[in-house]
Every structure is written in structure tokens, then in C-alpha cells.
C-alpha positions, -999 to 999 in steps of 0.1 A, spaced: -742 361 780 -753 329 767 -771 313 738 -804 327 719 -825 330 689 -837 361 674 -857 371 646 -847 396 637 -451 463 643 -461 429 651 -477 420 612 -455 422 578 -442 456 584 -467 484 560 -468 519 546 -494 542 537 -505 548 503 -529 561 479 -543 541 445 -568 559 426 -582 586 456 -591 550 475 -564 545 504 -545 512 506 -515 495 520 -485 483 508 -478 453 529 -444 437 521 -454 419 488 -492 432 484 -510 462 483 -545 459 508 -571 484 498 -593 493 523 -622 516 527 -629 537 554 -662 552 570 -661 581 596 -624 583 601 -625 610 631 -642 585 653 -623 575 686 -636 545 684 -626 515 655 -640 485 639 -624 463 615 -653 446 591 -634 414 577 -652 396 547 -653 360 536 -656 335 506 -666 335 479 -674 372 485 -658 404 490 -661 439 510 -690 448 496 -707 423 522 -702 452 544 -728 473 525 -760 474 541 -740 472 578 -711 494 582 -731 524 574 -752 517 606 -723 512 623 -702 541 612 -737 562 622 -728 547 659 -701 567 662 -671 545 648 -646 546 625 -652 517 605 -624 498 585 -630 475 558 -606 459 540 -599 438 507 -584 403 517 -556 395 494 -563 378 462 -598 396 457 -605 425 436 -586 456 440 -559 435 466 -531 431 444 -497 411 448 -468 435 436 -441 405 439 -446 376 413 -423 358 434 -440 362 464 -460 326 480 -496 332 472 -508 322 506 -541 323 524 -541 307 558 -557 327 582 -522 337 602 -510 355 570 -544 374 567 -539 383 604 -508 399 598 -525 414 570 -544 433 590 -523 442 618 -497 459 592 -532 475 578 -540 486 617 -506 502 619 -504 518 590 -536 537 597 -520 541 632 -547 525 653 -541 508 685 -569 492 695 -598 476 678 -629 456 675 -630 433 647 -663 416 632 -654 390 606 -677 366 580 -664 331 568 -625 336 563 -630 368 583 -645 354 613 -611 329 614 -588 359 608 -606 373 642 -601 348 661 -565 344 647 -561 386 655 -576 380 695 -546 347 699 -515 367 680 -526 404 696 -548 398 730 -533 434 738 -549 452 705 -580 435 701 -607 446 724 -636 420 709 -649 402 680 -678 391 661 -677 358 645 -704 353 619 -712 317 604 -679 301 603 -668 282 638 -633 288 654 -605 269 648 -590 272 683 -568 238 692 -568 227 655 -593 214 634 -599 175 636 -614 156 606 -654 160 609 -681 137 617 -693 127 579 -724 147 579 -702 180 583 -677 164 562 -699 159 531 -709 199 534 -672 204 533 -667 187 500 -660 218 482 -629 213 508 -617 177 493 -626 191 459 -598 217 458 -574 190 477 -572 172 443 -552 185 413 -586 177 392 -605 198 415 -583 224 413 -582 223 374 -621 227 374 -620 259 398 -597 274 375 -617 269 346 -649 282 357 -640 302 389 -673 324 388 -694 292 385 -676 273 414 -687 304 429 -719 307 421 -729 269 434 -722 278 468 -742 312 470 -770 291 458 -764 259 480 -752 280 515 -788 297 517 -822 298 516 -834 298 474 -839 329 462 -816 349 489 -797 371 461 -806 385 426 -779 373 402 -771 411 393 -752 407 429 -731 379 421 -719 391 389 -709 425 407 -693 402 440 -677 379 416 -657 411 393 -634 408 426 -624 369 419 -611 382 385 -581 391 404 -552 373 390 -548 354 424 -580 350 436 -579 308 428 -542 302 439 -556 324 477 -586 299 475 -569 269 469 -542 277 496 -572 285 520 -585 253 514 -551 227 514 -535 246 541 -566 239 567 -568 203 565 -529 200 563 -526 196 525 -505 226 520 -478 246 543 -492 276 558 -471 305 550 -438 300 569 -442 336 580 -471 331 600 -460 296 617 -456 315 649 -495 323 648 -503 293 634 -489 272 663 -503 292 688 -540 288 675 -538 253 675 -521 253 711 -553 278 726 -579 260 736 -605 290 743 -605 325 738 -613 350 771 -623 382 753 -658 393 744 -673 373 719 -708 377 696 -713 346 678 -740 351 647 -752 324 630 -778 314 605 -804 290 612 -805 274 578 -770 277 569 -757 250 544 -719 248 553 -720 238 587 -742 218 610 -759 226 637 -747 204 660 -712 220 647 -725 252 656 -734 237 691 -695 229 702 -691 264 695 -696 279 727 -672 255 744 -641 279 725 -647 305 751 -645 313 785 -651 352 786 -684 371 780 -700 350 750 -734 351 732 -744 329 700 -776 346 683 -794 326 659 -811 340 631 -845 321 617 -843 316 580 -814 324 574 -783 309 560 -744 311 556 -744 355 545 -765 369 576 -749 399 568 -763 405 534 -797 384 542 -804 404 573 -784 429 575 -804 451 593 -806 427 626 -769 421 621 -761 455 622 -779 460 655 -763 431 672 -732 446 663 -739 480 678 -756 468 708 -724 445 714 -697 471 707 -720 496 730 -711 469 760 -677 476 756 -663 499 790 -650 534 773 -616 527 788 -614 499 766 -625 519 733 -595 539 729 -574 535 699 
């Protein structure tokens, strides 16, 4: 594999339970809920979603996918829409180690071994943080648009740091303040400033953003945000995972890289050190005209890259 262009109970300990007909889990101080397409399939994919957005990315893809002959797995990150802390108590953290236990208490609760996970944005680091903490239980991942983290994440070269200053922004108790006051706007700014004008109709957003009306969805983002660049503790839980993220310094497993051509978050000269991370099976696909949501601006090409990628996989491997 290489580099092209196209056109085209190891987690928080969980139990099983049902909220409205929609399954979800109870994971020590939240409930996930998760949605789940063609559950008799042998075969399973987790579809992770990012920020600002939530599982309905997933939409135009995992149908595809699920037709494939998976059983595809898509859960709600904590903090967005129906996600919900059930401990007032409990940290409200958001580091991608915590999410990755999220979703390892989600895998056992549904009783599935072995996966393939496919994440966007914060989903694409919660892969890569599922591959370091459970090389046994994750067969592959997809990364789409956000870079790993893999031996820590240095402070960027200006350029990328001035498309990270939604990053400094939340760092600052004023910044904060204003995400708190208009958390649909803050929103909003980056769905317009990460891609191409005129990618989504606003009737989108407004559904998307219904899931950052949950009560917890700024403390999660802020938390995100601080506990990247050092400005807040990850969650003590996850140190173990932490440690070992920053520690790897590439990731052996097979890996589809998806990335747009015109995002606006991160560079492309970023997006060139990305390869580097890896020293398994590896392709990075580019995608002309596109920016940081390939999977709801082209979702049909996404989907395929996907299939084809998860088809490569030896049936051996596939079990659950």
C-alpha cells in the first residue's frame, strides 16, 4: 500500500441495556447509546464519529457497509445527544483514552471480540488509541481527516497552529465562557470554515447540532481540547493508555488513511508526516475537493474505500 489520490474486560467494566427500543450501555458513570445495523453478521465494524458532529455522520456510509455483510456498530461518544452521564459526580472527561475504554466496555457488552474500527476527527484518535490499548481485539482501522497522535503531540509549526486556534481559544477561561454561551454557533464556524462553501444545507446542522444540547457536551469539548495540549489532566483512569500512546512510535496493523484535499483543520504538509506513524500495510487516499467531513461530502467513495479495505482483511482475521 502506499500513498494516492482518488476522485472519487479491559475498558470501564459495562452492562447491557435498553432506553427507549434503542440499545445502549451503561458504562460505569454513563450510558453509550449505540445503533446497530445487521447484527447477525460474523463480521463487525465500529463507525466512531467526531467534532462538532455526531453518529449521524455515519448515514450515507454504514448502510453500504452493513449491505457488505457486516455488522456495523455505531456509537454516541459521551457528552453528545442521547450519551448521557448518570453520575453528577463523575469527571466529565474527553481524552481519547477514556473514549477508548468507552468503546471497549461497549464491544463487550455486545460480546464482540474482534473488530475493525473506522473513526472521523475524535474518532479517528480513539482508533488509533483502541489498536495501542487492544492490538489483540482490533484487526484494522480507518483514520479519516484527523492525524495520529502516536509519541505525543509537539507544539505545531505556526501555519498548523493558527488552524488550531479554536484549540488556544478553549485553553482560556474567556474562550470557554464564549463556547458556553453560543455552543451551536462555535459550532457552526467550523462546519463552514473546515470545507469547501456550500458543503451542507443549514437544515443539517440544526439536526447535528440537537446532539450538543446535551447537558455535557461543552464540559467533553473543553476537556478534549485542554487535555491534548497538556492544559488539563486526562482522566486518571485512562493514564495507563495515555502513556502508552505517547510511548508508540508507529502502529503495525492495517491502516486506510482518508483525507480531504481542501480540508481547513490541518495542513497538508501535516497530512504528509502522516505515513511515517506506520509500519504495517498503509494507504492514505486523497480526495479532490473535499474537506475536513469526507464522510458526509463523499460518502459514497468513502464507503467503497472502506469495503474494498475491510474485503483485504484474511477471514481468519474476521472472526468476532
Amino acid at each position: 500500500m502506499g500513498v494516492r489520490n482518488t476522485d472519487g474486560s479491559d475498558g470501564l467494566g459495562a452492562h447491557h441495556i435498553e432506553e427507549d427500543a434503542m440499545p445502549s450501555v451503561g458504562v460505569t458513570d454513563i450510558v453509550i447509546h449505540v445503533e446497530e445495523l445487521n447484527t447477525s453478521a460474523s463480521r463487525s465494524v465500529v463507525l466512531l464519529h467526531g467534532w462538532p458532529d455526531d453518529a449521524s455522520t455515519w448515514d450515507d456510509v454504514a448502510p453500504a457497509i452493513a449491505a457488505a455483510g457486516y455488522r456495523v456498530i455505531i456509537p454516541t461518544l459521551r457528552g453528545f445527544g442521547r450519551s448521557l452521564f448518570t453520575d453528577k459526580a463523575a469527571p466529565r472527561t474527553a481524552n481519547p483514552g477514556i473514549h477508548a475504554m468507552d468503546m471497549i466496555a461497549v464491544l463487550d457488552a455486545l460480546a464482540i471480540n474482534k473488530v475493525a474500527v473506522v473513526g472521523h476527527d475524535w474518532g479517528s484518535n480513539i482508533a488509533e488509541a483502541l489498536a495501542v490499548g487492544w492490538p489483540d481485539r482490533i484487526e484494522r482501522i480507518t483514520m479519516l481527516a484527523t492525524p495520529p497522535r502516536l509519541g505525543g503531540m509537539p507544539t505545531p509549526p505556526f501555519e498548523q497552529a493558527q488552524r488550531y486556534w479554536y484549540h488556544w481559544f478553549m485553553a482560556t477561561e474567556r474562550g470557554a465562557q464564549a463556547v458556553r454561551a453560543d455552543p451551536h454557533g462555535f459550532a457552526h464556524l467550523h462546519w463552514e470554515n473546515w470545507s469547501p462553501k456550500g458543503w451542507f444545507d443549514e437544515a443539517t446542522f440544526r439536526k447535528v447540532a440537537k446532539s450538543f444540547d446535551n447537558p455535557d457536551w461543552v464540559d467533553i469539548t473543553l476537556h478534549s481540547y485542554r487535555s491534548r495540549w497538556e492544559e488539563a489532566a486526562p482522566d486518571p483512569r485512562s493514564d495507563w493508555l495515555e502513556t502508552k500512546i505517547k510511548a508508540a512510535t508507529k502502529l503495525s496493523l492495517p491502516t486506510l488513511f482518508i483525507k480531504g484535499d481542501e480540508d481547513g483543520v490541518t495542513t497538508q504538509e501535516s497530512f504528509a508526516k502522516v505515513p511515517a506513524k506506520f509500519g504495517g500495510p498503509f494507504e492514505m487516499v486523497g480526495l479532490p475537493g473535499v474537506g475536513h467531513f469526507p464522510q458526509r461530502e463523499a460518502p459514497g467513495v468513502v464507503a467503497d474505500l472502506i469495503i474494498a479495505f475491510l474485503a483485504d482483511a484474511p477471514d481468519e482475521v474476521r472472526q468476532p
